[in-house]
N, C-alpha and C positions, 0 to 999 in steps of 0.2 A: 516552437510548440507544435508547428504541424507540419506533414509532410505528405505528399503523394505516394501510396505504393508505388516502385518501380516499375513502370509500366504495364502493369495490371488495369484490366476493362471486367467489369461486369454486368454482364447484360441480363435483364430482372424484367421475369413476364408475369404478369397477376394475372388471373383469369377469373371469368362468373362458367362454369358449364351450365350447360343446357341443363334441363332438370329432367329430361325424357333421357339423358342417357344411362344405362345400366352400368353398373358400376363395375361390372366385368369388363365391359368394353373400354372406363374410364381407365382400370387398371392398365390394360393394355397400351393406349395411347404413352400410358407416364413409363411403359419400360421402352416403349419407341422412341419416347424424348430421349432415355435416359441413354440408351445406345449409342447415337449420336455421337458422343463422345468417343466411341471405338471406329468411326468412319469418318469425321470431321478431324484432318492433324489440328487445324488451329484451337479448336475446343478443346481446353484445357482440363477443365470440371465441372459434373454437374449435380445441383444438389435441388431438391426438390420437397415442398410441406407442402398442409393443409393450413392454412386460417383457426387459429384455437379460442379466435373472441373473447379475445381478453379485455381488449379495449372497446370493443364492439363497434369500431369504427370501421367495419372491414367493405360497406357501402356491395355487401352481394358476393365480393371476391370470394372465392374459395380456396384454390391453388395457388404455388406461387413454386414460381421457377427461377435456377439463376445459373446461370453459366458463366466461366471464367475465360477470358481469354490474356493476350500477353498486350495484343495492340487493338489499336480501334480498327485498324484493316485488318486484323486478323478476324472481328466483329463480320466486316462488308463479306470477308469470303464466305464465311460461314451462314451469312445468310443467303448467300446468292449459292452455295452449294448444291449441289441436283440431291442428297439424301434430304437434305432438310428442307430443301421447296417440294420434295416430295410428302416430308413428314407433316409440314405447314398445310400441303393441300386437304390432306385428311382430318387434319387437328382444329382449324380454323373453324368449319363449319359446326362443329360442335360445340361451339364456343355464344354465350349470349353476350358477353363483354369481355374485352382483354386490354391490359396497358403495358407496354412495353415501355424499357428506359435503361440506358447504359449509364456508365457513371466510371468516372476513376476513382478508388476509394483513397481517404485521406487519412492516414493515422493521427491520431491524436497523441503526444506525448504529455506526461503530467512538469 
């Protein structure tokens, strides 16, 4: 009934921002995330919302990020990569809370 994706990792960042940031600026950051993906080989895809409070259990979050990868070390290099500790150093301080979380996703057949 279940199976793991073939070695598929995805790693899922929620975020609260700051509430002092202008949204011009916030835009900015989310096509620096989104770039990433054309200077990271192991970064596979990336897909990026808002929170639409539907359930209203969203406890502040507002963005949510998810990037694909192939392996969980493909994950390590990716964060140890000089763009994206570089992109993290800018990104982070803007941030009032954030939860990151990797995961391998699991299909469900009927």
């Amino acid at each position: 009934m279940e199976g793991a994706a073939k070695g598929e990792v995805k790693h899922v960042v929620v975020v609260k921002l700051k509430e002092s940031i202008p949204q011009h600026e916030i835009e900015q950051h989310i096509k620096d995330y989104a770039n990433l993906v054309n200077l990271i080989p192991s970064m596979k895809s990336f897909h990026w919302g808002r929170d639409v409070g539907v359930c209203g259990m969203d406890e502040g979050y507002t963005h949510i990020f998810e990037c694909t990868f192939e392996t969980e070390q493909d994950v390590v290099e990716y964060m140890a990569h000089p763009s994206h500790r570089e992109f993290a150093d800018l990104f982070i301080p803007k941030l009032d809370k954030f939860l990151i979380i990797d995961y391998k996703p699991t299909l469900v057949h009927p």
